[in-house]
GULUM-78401 format. One record per residue: residue number from 0; x, y, z of N, C-alpha, C in turn. Coordinates in Angstrom, 2 decimals. Example, Ala and Ser with C-alpha at 12.3 -4.5 7.8 and 13.67 -1.06 7.14 Angstrom:
% residues 2
<0; <13.19; -5.69; 7.80>; <12.30; -4.50; 7.80>; <13.20; -3.30; 7.80>> <1; <12.85; -2.25; 7.08>; <13.67; -1.06; 7.14>; <12.90; 0.03; 7.87>> 
END
This chain:
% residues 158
<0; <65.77; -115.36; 107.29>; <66.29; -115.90; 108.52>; <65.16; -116.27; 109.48>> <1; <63.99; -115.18; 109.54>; <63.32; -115.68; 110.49>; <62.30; -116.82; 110.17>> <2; <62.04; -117.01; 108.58>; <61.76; -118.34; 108.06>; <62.38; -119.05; 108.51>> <3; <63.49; -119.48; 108.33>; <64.14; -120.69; 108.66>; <64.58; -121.08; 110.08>> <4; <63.99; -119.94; 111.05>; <64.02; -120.59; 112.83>; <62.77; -120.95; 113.11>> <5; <61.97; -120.46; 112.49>; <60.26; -120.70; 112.31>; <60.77; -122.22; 111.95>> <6; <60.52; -122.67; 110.91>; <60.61; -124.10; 110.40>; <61.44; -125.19; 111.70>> <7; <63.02; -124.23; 111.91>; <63.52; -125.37; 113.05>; <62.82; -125.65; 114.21>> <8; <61.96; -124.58; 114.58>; <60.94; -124.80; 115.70>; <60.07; -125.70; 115.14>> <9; <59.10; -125.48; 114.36>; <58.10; -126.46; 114.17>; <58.89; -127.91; 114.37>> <10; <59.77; -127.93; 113.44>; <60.82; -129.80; 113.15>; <60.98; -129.89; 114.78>> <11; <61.40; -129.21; 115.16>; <62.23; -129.57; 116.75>; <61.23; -130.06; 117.83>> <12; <59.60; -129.28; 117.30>; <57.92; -129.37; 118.05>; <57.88; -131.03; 117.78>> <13; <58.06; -131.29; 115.79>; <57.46; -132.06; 115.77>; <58.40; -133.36; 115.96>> <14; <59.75; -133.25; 116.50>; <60.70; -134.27; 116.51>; <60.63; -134.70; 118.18>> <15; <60.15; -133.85; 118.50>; <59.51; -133.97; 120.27>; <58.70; -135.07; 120.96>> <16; <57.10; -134.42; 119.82>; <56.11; -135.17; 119.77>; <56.89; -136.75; 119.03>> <17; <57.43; -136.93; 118.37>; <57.04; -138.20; 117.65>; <58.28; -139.07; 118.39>> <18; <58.84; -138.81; 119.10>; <59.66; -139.22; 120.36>; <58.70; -139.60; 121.45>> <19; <57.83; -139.12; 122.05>; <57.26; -138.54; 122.90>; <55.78; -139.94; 122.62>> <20; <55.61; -139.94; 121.46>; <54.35; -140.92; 120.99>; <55.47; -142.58; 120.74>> <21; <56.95; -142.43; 120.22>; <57.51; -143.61; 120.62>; <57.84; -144.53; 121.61>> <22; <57.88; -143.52; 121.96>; <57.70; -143.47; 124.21>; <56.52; -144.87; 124.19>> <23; <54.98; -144.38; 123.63>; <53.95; -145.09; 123.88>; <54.56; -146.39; 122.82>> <24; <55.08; -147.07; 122.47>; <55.21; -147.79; 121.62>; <54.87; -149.58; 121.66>> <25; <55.67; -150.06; 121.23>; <55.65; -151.63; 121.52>; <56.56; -152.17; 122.67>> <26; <57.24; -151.16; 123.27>; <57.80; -151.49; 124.52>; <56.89; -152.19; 125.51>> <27; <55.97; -151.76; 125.40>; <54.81; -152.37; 127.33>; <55.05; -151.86; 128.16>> <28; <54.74; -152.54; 129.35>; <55.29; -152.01; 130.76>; <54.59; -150.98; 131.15>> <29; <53.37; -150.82; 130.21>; <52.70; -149.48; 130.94>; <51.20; -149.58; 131.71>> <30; <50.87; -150.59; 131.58>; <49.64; -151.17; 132.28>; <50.02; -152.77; 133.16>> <31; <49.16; -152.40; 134.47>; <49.53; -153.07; 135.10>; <48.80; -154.42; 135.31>> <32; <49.18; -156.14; 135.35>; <48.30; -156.72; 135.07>; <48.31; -157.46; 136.41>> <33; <47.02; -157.56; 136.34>; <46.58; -158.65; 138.32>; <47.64; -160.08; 137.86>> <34; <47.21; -160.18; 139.03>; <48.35; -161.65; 139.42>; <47.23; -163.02; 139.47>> <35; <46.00; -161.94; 139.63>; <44.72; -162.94; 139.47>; <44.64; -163.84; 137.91>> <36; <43.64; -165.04; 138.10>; <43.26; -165.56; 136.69>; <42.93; -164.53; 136.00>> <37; <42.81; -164.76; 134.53>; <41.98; -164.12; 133.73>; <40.75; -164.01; 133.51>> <38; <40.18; -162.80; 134.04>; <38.59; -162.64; 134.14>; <38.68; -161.37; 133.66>> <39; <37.05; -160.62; 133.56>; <36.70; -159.59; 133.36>; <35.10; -160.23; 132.82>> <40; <35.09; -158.58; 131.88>; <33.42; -158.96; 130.81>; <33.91; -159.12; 129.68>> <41; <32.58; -159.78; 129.27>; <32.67; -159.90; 127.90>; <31.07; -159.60; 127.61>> <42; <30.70; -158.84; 126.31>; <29.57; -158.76; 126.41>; <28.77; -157.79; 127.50>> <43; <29.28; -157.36; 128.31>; <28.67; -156.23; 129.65>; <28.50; -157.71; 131.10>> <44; <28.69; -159.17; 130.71>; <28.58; -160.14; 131.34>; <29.71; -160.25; 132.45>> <45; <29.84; -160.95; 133.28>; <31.42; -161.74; 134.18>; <31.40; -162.89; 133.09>> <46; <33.24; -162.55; 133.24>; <33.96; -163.85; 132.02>; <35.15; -163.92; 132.89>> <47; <35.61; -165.76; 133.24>; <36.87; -166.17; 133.60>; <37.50; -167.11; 132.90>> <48; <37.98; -167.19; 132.05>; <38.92; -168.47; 131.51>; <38.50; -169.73; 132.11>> <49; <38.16; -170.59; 131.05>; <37.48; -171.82; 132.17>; <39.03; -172.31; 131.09>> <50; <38.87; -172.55; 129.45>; <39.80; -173.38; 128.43>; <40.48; -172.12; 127.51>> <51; <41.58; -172.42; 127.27>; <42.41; -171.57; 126.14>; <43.05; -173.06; 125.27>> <52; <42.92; -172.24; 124.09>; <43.59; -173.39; 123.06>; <43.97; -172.87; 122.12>> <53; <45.18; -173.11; 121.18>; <46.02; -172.22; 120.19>; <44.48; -172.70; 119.01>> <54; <44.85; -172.55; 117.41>; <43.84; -172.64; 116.60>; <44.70; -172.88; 116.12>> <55; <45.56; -174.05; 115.42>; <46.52; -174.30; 114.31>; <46.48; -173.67; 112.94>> <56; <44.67; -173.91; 112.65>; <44.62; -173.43; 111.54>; <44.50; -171.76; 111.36>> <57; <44.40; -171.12; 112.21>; <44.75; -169.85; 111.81>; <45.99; -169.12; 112.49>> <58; <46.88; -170.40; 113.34>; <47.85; -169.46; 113.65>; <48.78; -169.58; 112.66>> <59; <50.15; -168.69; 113.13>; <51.31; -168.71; 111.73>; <52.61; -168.65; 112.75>> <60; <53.53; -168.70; 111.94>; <55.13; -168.81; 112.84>; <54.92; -167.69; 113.52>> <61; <54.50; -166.51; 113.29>; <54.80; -165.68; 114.49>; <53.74; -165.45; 115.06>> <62; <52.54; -165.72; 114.88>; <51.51; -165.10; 115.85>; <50.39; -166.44; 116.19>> <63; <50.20; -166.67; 117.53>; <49.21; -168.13; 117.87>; <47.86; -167.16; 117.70>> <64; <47.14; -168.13; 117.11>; <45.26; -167.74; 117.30>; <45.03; -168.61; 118.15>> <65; <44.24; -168.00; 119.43>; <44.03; -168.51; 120.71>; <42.49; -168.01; 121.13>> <66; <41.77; -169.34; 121.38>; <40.48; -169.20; 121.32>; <40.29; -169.54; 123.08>> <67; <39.55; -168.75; 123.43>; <39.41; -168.64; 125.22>; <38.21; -168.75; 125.67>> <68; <37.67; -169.22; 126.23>; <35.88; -169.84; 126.65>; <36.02; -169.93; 128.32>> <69; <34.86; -169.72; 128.44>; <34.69; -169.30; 130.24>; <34.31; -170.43; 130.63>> <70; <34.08; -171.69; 129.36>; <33.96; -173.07; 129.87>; <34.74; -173.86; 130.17>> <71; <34.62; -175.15; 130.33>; <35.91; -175.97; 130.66>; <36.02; -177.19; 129.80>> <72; <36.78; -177.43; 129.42>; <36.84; -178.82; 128.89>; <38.08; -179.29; 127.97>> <73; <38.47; -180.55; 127.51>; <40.14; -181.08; 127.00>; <40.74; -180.09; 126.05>> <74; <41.30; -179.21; 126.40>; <41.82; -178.40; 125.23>; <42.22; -179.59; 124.19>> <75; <42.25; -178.88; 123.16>; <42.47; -179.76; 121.49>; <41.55; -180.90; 121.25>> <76; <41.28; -181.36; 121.89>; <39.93; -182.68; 121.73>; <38.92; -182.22; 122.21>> <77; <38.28; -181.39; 122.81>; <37.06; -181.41; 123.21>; <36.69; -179.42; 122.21>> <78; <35.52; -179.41; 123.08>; <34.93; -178.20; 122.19>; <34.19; -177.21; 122.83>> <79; <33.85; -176.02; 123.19>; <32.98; -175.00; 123.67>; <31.55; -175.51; 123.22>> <80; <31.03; -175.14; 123.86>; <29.37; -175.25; 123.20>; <29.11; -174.02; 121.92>> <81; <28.26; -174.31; 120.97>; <27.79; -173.24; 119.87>; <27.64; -171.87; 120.20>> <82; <26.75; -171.99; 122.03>; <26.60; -170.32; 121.64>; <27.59; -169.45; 122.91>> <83; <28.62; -170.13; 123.33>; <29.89; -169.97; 123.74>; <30.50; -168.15; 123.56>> <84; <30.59; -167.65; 124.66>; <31.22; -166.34; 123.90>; <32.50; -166.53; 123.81>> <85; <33.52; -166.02; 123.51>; <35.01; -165.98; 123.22>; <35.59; -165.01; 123.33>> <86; <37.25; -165.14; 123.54>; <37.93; -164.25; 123.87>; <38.97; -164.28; 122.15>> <87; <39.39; -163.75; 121.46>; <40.40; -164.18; 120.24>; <41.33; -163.89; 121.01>> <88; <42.41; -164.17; 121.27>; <43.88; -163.54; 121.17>; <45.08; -163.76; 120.27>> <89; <45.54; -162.83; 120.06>; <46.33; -163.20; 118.65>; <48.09; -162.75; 119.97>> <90; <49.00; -164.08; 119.80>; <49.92; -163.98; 120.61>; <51.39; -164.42; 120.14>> <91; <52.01; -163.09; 120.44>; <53.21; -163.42; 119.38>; <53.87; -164.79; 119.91>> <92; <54.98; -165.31; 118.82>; <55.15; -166.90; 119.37>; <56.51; -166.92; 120.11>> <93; <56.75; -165.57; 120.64>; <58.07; -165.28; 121.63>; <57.70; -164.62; 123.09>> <94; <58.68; -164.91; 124.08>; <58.23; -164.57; 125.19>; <58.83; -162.74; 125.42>> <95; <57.77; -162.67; 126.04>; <58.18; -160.76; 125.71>; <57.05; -160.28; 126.50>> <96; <57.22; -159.00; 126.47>; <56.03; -157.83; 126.74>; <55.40; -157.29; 125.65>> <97; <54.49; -157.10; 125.42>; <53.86; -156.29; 124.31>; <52.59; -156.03; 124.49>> <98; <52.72; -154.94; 123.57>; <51.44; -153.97; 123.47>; <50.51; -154.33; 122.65>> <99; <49.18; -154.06; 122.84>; <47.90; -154.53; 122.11>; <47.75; -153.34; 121.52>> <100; <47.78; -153.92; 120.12>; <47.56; -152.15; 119.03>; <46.87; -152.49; 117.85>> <101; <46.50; -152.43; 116.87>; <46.27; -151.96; 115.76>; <46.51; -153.77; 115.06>> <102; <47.80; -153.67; 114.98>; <48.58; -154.88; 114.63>; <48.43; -156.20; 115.91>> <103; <48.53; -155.89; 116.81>; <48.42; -157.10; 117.71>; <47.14; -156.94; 118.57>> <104; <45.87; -156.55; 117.54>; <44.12; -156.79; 118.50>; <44.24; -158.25; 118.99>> <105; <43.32; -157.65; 120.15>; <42.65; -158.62; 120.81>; <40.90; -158.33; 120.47>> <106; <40.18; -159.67; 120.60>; <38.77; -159.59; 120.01>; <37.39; -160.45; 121.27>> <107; <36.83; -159.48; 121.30>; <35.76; -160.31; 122.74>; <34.81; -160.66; 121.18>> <108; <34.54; -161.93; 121.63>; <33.28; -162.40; 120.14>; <31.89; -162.62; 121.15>> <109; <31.09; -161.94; 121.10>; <29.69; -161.96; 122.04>; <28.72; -162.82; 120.93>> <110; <28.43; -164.50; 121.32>; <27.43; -165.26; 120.60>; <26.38; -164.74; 120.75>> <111; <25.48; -164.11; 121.43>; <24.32; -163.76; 121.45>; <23.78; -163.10; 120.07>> <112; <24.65; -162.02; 119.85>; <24.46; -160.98; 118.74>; <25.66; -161.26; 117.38>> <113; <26.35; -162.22; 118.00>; <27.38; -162.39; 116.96>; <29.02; -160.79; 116.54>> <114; <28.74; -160.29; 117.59>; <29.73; -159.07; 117.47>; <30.57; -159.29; 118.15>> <115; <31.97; -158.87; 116.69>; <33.27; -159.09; 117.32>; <33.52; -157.20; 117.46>> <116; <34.37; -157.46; 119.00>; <34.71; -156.28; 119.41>; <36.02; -156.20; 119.92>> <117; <36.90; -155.17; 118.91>; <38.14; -155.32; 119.06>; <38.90; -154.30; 120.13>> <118; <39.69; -154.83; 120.34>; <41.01; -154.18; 121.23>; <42.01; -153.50; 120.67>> <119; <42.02; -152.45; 120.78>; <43.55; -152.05; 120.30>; <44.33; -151.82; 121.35>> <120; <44.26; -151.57; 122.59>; <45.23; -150.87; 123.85>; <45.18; -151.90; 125.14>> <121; <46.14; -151.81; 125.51>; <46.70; -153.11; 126.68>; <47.65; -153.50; 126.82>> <122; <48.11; -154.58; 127.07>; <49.33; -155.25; 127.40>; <49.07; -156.74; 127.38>> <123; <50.28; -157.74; 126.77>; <50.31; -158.92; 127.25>; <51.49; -159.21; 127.43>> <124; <51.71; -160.01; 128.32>; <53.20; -160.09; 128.84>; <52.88; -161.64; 128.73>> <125; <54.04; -162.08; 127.98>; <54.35; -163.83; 127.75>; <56.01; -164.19; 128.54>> <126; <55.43; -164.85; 129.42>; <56.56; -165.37; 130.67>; <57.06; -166.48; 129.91>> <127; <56.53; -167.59; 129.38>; <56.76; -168.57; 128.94>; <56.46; -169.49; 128.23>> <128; <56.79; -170.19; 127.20>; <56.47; -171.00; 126.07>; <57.16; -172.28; 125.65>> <129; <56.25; -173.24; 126.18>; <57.03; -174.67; 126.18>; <56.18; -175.04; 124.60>> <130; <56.32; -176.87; 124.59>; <56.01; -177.25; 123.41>; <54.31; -177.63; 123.18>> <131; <54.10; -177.19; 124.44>; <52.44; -177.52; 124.93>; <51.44; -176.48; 125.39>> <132; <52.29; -174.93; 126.26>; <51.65; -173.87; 126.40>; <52.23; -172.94; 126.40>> <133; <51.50; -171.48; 126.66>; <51.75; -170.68; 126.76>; <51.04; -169.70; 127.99>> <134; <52.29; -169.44; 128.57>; <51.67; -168.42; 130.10>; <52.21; -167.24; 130.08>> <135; <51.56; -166.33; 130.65>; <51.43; -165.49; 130.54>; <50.32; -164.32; 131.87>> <136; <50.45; -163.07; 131.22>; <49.35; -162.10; 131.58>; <48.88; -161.38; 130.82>> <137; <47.90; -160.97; 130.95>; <46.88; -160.14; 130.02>; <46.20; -158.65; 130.65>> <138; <46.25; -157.51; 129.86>; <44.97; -156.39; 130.57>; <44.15; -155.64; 129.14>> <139; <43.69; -155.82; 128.45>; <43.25; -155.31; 127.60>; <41.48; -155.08; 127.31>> <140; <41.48; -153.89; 127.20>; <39.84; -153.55; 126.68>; <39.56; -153.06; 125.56>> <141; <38.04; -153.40; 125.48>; <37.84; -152.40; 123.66>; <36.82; -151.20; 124.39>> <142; <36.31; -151.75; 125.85>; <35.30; -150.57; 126.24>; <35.05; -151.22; 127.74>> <143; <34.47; -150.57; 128.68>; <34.08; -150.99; 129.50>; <33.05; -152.44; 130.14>> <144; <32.63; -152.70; 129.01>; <31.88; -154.04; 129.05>; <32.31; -155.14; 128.34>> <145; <33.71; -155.24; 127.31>; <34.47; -155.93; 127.25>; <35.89; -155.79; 127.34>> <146; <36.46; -156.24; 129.04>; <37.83; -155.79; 129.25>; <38.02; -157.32; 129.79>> <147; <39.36; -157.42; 130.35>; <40.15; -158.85; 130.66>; <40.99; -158.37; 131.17>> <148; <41.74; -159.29; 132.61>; <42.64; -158.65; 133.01>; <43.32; -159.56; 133.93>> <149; <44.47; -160.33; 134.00>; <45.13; -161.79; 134.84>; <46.03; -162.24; 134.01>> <150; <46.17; -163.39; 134.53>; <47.29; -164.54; 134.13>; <46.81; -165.39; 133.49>> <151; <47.34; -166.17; 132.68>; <46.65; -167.38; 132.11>; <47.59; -168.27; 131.73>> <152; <47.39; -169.48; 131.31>; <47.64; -170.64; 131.04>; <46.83; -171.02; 129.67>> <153; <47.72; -171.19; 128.21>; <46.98; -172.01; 127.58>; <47.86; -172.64; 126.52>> <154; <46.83; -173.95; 126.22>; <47.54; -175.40; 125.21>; <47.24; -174.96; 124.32>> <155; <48.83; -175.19; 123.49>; <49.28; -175.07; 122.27>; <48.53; -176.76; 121.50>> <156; <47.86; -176.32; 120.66>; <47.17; -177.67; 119.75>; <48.18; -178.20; 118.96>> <157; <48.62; -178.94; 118.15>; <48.87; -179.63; 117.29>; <48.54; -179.15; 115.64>> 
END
């Protein structure tokens, strides 16, 4: 008998916890994102969204590859310069809240050294998705010298 209240305790400990860690889940809503553009670092540098542009060729029906440069210029026709740092964002193709995890990284790409540095924890919240962009907000870091954190605006390519 006292085996088997032993065991319902542990199950009941561990049916707690794993409630308790669902809590943290793909819901969102738990970080708060500025109302500002999208800036932060990249690299230990200041980074603001100058261009965002989907990547056709590596996005898929459900998730856009979205390449982000602190430069400016024609999304889909024009181009970043070579040694350009980048933001990856990988963005589901529905409007929602969601969490940056494991499955939905975000990636700061630093040209200098060539290191991609990933994200697992954050938030992106997608307000809206026409046939040309996608807006939104963003807060996600992989460390203190590459975090991001605003609103953005970006063209869906062709």
């Amino acid at each position: 008998m006292k085996r088997a209240r032993g065991v319902g305790i542990q199950v009941g400990v561990l049916s707690l916890a794993l409630t308790a860690l669902a809590g943290c889940g793909s819901s969102g809503g738990s970080t708060s994102i500025s109302s500002q553009p999208l800036s932060g670092k990249l690299g230990g540098q200041p980074w603001t969204l100058g261009t965002g542009q989907t990547n056709s060729l590596q996005s898929t029906s459900s998730r856009y590859w979205v390449d982000n440069y602190a430069e400016s210029f024609t999304p889909c026709t024009g181009s970043a310069s070579a040694n350009a740092d980048e933001i990856i964002m990988n963005l589901p193709t529905t409007v929602g809240n969601y969490t940056v995890s494991p499955d939905l990284n975000q990636t700061f790409y630093v040209a200098a050294t060539g290191d991609n540095i990933v994200a697992i924890s954050g938030e992106i919240d997608i307000t809206e998705i026409t046939a040309t962009t996608i807006t939104g907000g963003a807060n996600f870091a992989a460390d203190p010298n590459n975090s991001v954190d605003g609103q953005f605006q970006m063209t869906i390519c062709p």
